[in-house]
N, C-alpha and C positions, 0 to 999 in steps of 0.2 A: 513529481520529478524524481524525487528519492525510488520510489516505487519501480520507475522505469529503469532509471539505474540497476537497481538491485536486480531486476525482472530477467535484464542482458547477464547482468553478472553468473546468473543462476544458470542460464541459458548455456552460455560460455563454458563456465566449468564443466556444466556438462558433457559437452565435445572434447576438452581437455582430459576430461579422465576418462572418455575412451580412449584417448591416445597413451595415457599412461597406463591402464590397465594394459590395453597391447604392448607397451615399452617392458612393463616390469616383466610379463611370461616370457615376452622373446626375449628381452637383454638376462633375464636368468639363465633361458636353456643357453644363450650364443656363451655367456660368461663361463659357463659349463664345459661345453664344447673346446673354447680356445685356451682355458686351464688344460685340461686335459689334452687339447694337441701341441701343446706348448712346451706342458711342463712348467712346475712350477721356477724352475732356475730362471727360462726364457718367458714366463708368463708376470716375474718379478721386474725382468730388464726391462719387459715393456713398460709398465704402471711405474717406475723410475724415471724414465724416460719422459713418458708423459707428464709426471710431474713437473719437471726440468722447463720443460714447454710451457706449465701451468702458471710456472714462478712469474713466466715473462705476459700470457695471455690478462694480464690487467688492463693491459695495452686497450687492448680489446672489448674486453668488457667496460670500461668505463666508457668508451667511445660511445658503446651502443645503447646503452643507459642514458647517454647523452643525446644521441639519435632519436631514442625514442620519447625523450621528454621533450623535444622540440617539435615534433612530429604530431604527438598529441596536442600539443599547444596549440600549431599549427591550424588542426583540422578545429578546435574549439573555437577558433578564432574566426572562420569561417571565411576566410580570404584565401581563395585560391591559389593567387600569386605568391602568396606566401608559402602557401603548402610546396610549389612547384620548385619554388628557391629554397627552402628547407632539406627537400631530397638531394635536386642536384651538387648543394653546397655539399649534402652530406658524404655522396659518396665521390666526390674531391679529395676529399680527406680521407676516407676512408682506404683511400687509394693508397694516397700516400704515407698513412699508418702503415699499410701493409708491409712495403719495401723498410721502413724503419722495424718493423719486429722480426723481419729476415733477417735485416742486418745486428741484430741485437742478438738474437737468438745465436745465429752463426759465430758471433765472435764470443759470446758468452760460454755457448757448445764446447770448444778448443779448451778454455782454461775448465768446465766443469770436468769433462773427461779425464784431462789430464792432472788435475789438482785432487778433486772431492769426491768424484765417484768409486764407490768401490765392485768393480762389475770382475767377474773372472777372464783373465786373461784372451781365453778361447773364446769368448763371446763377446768381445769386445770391440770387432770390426761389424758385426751385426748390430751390434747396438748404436754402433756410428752411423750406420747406411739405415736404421728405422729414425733414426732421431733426424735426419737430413729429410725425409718424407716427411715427417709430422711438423717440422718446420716450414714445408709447402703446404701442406694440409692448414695449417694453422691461416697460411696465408690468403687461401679461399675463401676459409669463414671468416675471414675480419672485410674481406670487400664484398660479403654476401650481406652484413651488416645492413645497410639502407633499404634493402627490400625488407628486408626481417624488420625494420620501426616500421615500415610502411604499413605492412597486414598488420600489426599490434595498432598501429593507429585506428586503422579502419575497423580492429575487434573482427578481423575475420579469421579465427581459431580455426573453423573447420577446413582452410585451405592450410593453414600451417599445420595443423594433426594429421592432416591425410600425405602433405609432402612429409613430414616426420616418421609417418608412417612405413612409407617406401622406402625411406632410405634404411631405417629398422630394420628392413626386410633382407635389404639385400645385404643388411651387417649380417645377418642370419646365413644367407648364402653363403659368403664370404666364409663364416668358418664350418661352414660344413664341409667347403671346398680343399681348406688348410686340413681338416682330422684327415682326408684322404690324398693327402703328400707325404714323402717322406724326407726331405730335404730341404733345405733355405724356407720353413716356415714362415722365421720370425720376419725376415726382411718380406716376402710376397704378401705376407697378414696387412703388416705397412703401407705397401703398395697398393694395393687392393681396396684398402682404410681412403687410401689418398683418392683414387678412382670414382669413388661412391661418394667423397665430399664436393668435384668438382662438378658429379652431376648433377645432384642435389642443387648446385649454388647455381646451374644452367637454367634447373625446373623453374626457379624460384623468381630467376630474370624472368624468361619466357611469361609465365603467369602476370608479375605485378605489371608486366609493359603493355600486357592485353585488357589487364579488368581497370589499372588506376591512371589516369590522364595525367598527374604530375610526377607520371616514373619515363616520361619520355624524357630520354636523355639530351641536355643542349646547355652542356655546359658553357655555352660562352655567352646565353641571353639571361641564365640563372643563377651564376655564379654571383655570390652576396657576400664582399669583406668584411661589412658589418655582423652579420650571421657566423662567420665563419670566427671572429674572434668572442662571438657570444656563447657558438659551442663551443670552443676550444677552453674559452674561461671557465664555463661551467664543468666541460672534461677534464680539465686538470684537476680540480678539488675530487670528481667523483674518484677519478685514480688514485688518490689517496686512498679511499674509503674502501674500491672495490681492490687495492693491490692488498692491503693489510692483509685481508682476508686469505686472498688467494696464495700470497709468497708468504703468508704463516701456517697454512695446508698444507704447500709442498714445502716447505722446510723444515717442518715433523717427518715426511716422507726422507726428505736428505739426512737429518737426525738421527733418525733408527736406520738408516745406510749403514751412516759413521759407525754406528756405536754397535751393533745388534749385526748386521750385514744382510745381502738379498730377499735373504726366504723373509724378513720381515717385512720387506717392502710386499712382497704378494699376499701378506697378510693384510698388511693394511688397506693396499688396493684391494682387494676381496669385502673388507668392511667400507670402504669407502661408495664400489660399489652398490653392496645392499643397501645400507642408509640412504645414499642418494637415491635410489628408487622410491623409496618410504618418503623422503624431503618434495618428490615429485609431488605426492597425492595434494600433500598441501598447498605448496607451491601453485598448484594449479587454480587452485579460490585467487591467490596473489597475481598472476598471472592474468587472470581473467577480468580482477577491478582496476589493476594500473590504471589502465588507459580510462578508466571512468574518474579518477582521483585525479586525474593531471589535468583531464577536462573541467570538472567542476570547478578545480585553482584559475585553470585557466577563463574558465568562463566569471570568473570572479564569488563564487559561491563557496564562502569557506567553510561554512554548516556544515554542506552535505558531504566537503570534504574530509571533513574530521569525522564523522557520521560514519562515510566508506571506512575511513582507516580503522574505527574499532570495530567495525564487521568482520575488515580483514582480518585481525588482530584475533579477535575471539575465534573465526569459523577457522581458521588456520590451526590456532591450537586444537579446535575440535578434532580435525580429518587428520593430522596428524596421530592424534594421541588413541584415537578408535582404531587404526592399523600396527600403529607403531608397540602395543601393548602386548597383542601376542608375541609379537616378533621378539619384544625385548625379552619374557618368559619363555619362548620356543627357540629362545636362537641357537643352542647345541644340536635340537634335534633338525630343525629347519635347517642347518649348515650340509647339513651328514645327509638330507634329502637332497640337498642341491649340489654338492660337492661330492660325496662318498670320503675324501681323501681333505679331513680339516684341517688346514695347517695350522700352528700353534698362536696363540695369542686374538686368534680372529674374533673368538667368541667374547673377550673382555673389548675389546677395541668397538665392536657392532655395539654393543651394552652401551659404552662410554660416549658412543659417537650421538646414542639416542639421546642419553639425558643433555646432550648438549643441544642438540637441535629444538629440542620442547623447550629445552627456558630462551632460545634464542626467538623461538614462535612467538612468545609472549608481547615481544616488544616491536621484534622489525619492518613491521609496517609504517611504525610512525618515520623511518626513514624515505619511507615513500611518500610520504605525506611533505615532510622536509625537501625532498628533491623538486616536488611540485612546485613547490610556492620557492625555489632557486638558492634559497641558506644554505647552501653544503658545508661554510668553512671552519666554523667553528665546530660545529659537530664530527666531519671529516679529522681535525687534529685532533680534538682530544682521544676520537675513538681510536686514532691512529698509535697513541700513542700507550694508550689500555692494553690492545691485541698486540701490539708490541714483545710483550714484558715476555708471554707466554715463550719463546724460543730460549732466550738468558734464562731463566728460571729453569726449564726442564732442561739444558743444557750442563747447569753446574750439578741438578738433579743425578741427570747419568751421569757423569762425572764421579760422584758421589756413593755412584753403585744402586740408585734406584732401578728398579723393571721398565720394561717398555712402554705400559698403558700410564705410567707417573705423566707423559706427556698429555695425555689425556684429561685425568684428575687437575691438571693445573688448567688446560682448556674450560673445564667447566668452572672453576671460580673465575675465570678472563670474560666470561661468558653472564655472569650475573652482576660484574663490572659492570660491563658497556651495556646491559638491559638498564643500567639506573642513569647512564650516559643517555640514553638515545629519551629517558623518561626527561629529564629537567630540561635537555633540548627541543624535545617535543613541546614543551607550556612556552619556555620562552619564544621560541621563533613561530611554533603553530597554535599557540592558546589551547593546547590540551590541559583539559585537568586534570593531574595526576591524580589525587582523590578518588577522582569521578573513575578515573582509567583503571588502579586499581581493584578497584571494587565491580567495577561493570569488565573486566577482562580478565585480570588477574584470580583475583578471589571466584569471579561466579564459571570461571573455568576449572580453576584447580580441584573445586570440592570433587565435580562430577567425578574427574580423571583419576584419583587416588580411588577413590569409592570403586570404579568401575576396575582399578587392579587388583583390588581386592578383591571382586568377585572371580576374579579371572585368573586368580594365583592356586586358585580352591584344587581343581584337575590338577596341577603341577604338585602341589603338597600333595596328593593322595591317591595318584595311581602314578603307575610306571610310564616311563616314557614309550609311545607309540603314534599310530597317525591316530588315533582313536582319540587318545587325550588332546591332539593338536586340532583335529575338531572342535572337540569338546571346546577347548582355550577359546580359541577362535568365534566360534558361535556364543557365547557366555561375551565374550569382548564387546561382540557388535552389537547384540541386546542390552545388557550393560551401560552400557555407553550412552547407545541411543537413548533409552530410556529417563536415564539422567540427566542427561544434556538436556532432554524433554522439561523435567520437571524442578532442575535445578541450575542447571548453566542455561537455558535462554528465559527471558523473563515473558510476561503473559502480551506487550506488546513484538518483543520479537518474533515468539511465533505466531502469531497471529499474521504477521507480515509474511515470514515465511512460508505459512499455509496459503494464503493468500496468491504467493510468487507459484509457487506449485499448482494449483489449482487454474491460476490463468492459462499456466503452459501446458497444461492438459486439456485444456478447451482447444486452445490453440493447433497442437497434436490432431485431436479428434476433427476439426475443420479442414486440417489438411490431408488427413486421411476420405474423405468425403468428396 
């Protein structure tokens, strides 16, 4: 059972990082492009903006978090009727999220512009008229939600990669179109953004109403009040969990507003960005066993659930840390290949942003594993209350007269908090064994990863910077890496499984090619 699990997992990711390998080349040249047609003045106002949007899109996210764990449950449970009331409930509500994060957003808009933002004068009416579209835009993707649990239930990645795909593409179009205008960029960029979300969320209808039987819509034979205050209960606590996050992201962005002014918001949006690209590769192992973990919970099997999460847990920090390594050693020259024009502070902010994401690797699965088996609340507040601190602290920091990336530096001890938060919640509520998790995650990850920057820092101490040494870096990384991951992060039964999962899917391949 384990075997088949892992067999899709491997499958899945698969498909997922072709979709991210195409995300990361086009969303680098498109980032390229709308800097450069933008300016960095108006390329600032945007990723401000969007912030601003970000604070409030928890809304959102935790909704779909919640969608999607009922939805897996749902399909585990092997009751259709259930499945069919689980959708319709869901996108009920989802409806009606929507008009409340309008209405949130809207009024919220009015007092930030006028109170907290600091935008220059002449670009100010622009900034109102982009921030009024991405607050429709926003409004799309929160009722596109229900289909997006539905293909995550069903583990059909390759219809979400390929609609991910298109839409990618035509983000691509889109600013090829803006470098050749001379006028009202920023607001047509916006517009244009809006355009391509509402398609998207059409594709997405269309598709799940033809392949999945419980996405025909009848709301009045599948509407479930019981269900509906089961997600709602569960969405509240995830909102906690996922707002922390979100409104302490964008209130570093508002932070270095206040303190620092525009051109640092473009920096940070530029590091924000690349990282998140990099946060992809991994994410995508994440992405691909959810719905295998929330079935196992749900199928009553907590072995293999706990089984998946430290897979998660370890391969996450692997795919991370073998991409993540040059980038962190290469990030001056790598900026000045993709940027030409570095704005200041971006290359400390990319650095800082990585070391926070690897120790965050370490541990965030076991949230998923939490979210399965339905405990958010305990864990939800205290972490809530961890990631908290992070704004007051670097707050009276600048105040103080510290630099911009101090907000960072305090991010990464916020970050080694809440990894020992999510560890003692993890035993109590999921019987992980910290012991065991240590040592089988922690430790037999770490060794390889140091080892492997080590080899990988050798070109950067001893030739000059060029694409020759970025090579160099690069190729030493993923040897490196792989190598040691081989012989000292996975142990003699994991690869053996893993060879195993490999080898099936190549038979499989060759049958279909036949």
């Amino acid at each position: 059972m384990l075997l088949q699990a892992a067999n899709r997992v491997i499958f899945n990711t698969g498909i997922v990082y072709a979709r991210l390998i195409f995300s990361l080349l086009v969303g680098l040249v498109t980032t390229r492009i709308i800097l450069n047609a933008l300016g960095e003045t108006d390329y600032g106002i945007y990723s401000l903006v969007a912030g601003v949007i970000g604070t409030l899109s928890f809304l959102n996210a935790s909704m779909a978090n919640a969608s999607m764990r009922f939805m897996s449950h749902s399909l585990g449970s092997g009751d259709s009727e259930l499945v069919k009331r689980t959708f319709n409930t869901s996108l009920i509500i989802h409806f009606f999220l929507g008009f409340v994060v309008v209405l949130i957003m809207e009024i919220g808009g009015l007092l930030m512009f006028k109170y907290w933002l600091n935008i220059p004068p002449d670009r100010l009416y622009d900034a109102k008229v982009i921030f009024h579209f991405m607050v429709i835009t926003t409004f799309v993707s929160v009722i596109s939600v229900p289909f997006d649990a539905v293909m995550n239930a069903h583990e059909n990645f390759l219809a979400i990669s390929l609609i991910a795909m298109f839409g990618i593409s035509v983000g691509l179009g889109i600013a090829f179109y803006i470098s050749y205008i001379d006028s009202n960029q920023l607001i047509i960029y916006g517009f244009l953004v809006l355009l391509n979300q509402i398609m998207i969320r059409i594709i997405k209808q269309v598709y799940s109403r033809i392949n999945y039987v419980e996405c025909k819509i009848r709301l009045k034979d599948y509407i479930d009040k019981v269900l509906i205050r089961n997600i709602l209960s569960f969405a509240s606590w995830s909102m906690l969990g996922v707002s922390s996050g979100i409104i302490i992201t964008q209130s570093k962005s508002i932070l270095l507003n206040m303190f620092f002014g525009v051109n640092l918001n473009a920096a940070n949006g530029i590091a924000n960005n690349l990282t998140s690209q990099l946060n992809n590769f991994s994410a995508s192992m994440t992405q691909a066993i959810n719905p295998q973990i929330m079935k196992s919970e749900g199928g009553g099997n907590r072995d293999q659930m706990i089984r998946l999460t430290t897979m998660a847990a370890k391969f996450s920090v692997f795919l991370f840390a073998i991409f993540s390594i040059p980038v962190f050693i290469e990030t001056p020259y790598l900026l000045w290949l993709w940027l030409e024009n570095v704005p200041d502070f971006v290359v400390i902010f990319t650095r800082l942003m990585i070391l926070t994401m690897i120790i965050e690797k370490f541990t965030f699965p076991i949230t998923t594993a939490i979210s399965a088996i339905g405990r958010i609340k305990e864990i939800t507040i205290v972490g809530l209350i961890a990631i908290s601190l992070t704004i007051p602290i670097a707050y009276f920091l600048f105040k103080a007269g510290m630099p911009p990336q101090t907000i960072y530096l305090v991010g990464i001890f916020i970050s080694l908090l809440s990894a020992g938060v999510r560890l003692y919640y993890g035993k109590k509520i999921a019987g992980i064994n910290i012991g065991s998790f240590l040592k089988t995650v922690v430790l037999k990850s770490s060794v390889p990863i140091i080892l492997a920057a080590g080899f990988t820092i050798l070109p950067f101490l001893f030739l000059n910077e060029s694409f020759i040494r970025l090579v160099l870096t690069t190729g030493i990384s993923i040897v490196a890496s792989v190598v040691l991951i081989r012989y000292i992060g996975l142990t003699k039964e994991e690869f053996l499984r893993l060879k195993g999962i490999v080898q099936s899917l190549l038979v499989k391949l060759k049958l279909k090619k036949k």
